[in-house]
C-alpha positions as CSV (number, residue, x, y, z in Angstrom):
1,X,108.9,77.6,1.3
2,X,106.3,79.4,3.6
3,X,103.1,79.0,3.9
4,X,100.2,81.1,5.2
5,X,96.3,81.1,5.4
6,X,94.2,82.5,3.0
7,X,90.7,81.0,4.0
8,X,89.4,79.3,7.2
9,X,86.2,77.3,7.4
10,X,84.4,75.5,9.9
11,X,82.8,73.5,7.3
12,X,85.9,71.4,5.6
13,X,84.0,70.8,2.3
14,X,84.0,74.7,1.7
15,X,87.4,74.6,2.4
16,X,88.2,71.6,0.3
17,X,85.9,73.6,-2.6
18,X,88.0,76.3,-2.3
19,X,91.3,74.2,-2.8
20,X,89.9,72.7,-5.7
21,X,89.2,76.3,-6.9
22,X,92.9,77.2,-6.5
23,X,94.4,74.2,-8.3
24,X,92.0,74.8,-11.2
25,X,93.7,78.0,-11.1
26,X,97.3,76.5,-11.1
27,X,97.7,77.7,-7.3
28,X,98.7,74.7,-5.1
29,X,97.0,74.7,-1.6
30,X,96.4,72.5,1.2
31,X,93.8,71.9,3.7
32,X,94.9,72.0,7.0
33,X,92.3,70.5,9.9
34,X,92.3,72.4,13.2
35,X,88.9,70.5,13.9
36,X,88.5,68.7,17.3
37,X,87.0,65.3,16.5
38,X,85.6,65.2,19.8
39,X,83.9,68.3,20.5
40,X,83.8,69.2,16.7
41,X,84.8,73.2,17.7
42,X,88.0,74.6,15.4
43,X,88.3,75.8,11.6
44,X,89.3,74.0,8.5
45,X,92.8,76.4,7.0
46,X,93.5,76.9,3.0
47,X,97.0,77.5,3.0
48,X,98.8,78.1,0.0
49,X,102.4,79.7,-0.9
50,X,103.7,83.4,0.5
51,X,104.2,84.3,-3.0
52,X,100.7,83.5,-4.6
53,X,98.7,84.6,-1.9
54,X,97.5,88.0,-2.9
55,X,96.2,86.3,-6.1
56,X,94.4,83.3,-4.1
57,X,92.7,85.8,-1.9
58,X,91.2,87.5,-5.4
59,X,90.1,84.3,-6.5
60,X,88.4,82.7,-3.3
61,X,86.7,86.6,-3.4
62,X,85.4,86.1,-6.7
63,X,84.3,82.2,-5.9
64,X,82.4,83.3,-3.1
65,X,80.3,86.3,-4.7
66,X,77.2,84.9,-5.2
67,X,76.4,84.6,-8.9
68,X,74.4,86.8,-10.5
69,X,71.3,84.5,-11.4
70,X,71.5,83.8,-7.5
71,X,70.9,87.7,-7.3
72,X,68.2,88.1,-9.8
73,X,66.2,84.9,-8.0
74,X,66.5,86.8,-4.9
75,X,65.3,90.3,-5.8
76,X,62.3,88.8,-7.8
77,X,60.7,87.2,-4.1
């Protein structure tokens, strides 16, 4: 089984946000920390499966459009 990145993060509850949104969507993932604990520098990595990657990249697409009352708030300013 091989796995491969579909999302990077500095911040790792984005990334864990986006895992969550893949296993609500029956794609398993994991959360791999590349973070230096020291010098805090590095990215948080959503891997998930070879085979449902395509489909996990459409979905973390979609989770991260901003919403559409997020667009109206911001046109009315």
């Amino acid at each position: 089984m091989n796995w491969t990145k579909v999302f990077e993060s500095r911040n790792a509850i984005q990334a864990e946000l986006v895992k969550n949104e893949l296993l609500s969507n029956e794609i398993n993932s994991v959360v791999l920390n590349k973070q230096d604990r020291n010098y805090l520098f590095g990215y948080h990595e959503v891997l998930v499966q070879e085979e449902h990657a395509a489909l996990a990249k459409v979905i973390i697409e979609l989770f991260n459009r901003p919403k559409n009352d997020d667009i109206e708030a911001d046109e009315s300013i």
